[in-house]
C-alpha positions in Angstrom: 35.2 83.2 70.1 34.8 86.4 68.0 33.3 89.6 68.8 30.9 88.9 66.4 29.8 85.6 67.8 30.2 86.9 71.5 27.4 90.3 70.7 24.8 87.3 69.1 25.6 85.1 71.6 24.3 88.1 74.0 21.6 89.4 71.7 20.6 85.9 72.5 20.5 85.5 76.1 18.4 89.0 76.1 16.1 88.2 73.9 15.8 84.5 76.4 15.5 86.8 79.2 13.2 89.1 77.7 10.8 86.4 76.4 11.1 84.6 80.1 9.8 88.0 81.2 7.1 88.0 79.6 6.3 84.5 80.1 6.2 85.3 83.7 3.8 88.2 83.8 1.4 85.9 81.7 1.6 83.4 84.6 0.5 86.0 87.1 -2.2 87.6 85.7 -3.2 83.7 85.2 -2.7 82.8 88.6 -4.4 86.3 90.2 -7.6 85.2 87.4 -7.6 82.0 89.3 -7.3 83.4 92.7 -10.3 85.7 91.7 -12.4 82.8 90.9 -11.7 81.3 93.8 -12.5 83.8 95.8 -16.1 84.3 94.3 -16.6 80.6 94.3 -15.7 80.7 97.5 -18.2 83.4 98.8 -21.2 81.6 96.4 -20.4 78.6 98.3 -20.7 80.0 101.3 -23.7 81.3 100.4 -24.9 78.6 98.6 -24.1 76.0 101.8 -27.1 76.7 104.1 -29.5 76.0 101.3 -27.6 72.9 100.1 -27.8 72.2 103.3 -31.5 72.2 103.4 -31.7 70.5 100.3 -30.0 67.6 101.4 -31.5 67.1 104.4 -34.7 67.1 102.5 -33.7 64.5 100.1 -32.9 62.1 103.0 -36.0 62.8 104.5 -37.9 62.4 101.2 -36.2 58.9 101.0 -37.3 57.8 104.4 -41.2 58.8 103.7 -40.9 57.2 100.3 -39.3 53.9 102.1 -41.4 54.1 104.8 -44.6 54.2 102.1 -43.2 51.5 100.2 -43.2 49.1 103.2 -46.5 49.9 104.0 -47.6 49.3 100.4 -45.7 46.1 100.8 -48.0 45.1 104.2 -50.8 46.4 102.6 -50.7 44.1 99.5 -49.5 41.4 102.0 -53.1 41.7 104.0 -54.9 41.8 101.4 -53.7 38.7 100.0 -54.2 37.0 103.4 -57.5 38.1 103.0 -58.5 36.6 99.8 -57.0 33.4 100.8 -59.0 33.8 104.1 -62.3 34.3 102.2 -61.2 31.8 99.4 -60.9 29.0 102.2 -64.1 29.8 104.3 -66.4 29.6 100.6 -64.5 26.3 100.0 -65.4 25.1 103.8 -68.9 26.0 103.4 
């Protein structure tokens, strides 16, 4: 190997280096962004939770009242019926 190939051969590795460098110091100030974020998402969930919370248990009781009014819309309809027929068959009888 020559002197000449040997100094590009080196100019070569340094420039590797150099742009590795760089490369890494992007990745951090990615990685703190991310960590950031996290952090804030982290506290607005927090925050957030109680009320979510809240929410949720509402929904679920929101579905028990609305099945609970549905059954008795159900039995309602189901009485009435009954009723028809029972009128229905006591005209007829009479």
């Amino acid at each position: 190997m020559t002197d000449d190939e040997r100094q590009r051969l080196m100019d070569f590795i340094l420039e590797q280096q150099a742009a590795t460098g760089v490369k890494l110091d992007q990745l951090g100030d990615s990685h703190k962004q991310l960590l950031d974020s996290h952090r804030r998402d982290s506290i607005r969930l927090d925050r957030d939770e109680p009320l979510l919370t809240l929410m949720i248990g509402g929904q679920a009781g929101t579905s028990r009242l609305t099945g609970n009014s549905t059954n008795r819309s159900a039995e309602l309809r189901r009485y009435q019926s009954l009723d028809r027929f029972a009128v229905a068959n006591a005209t007829h009888s009479a």
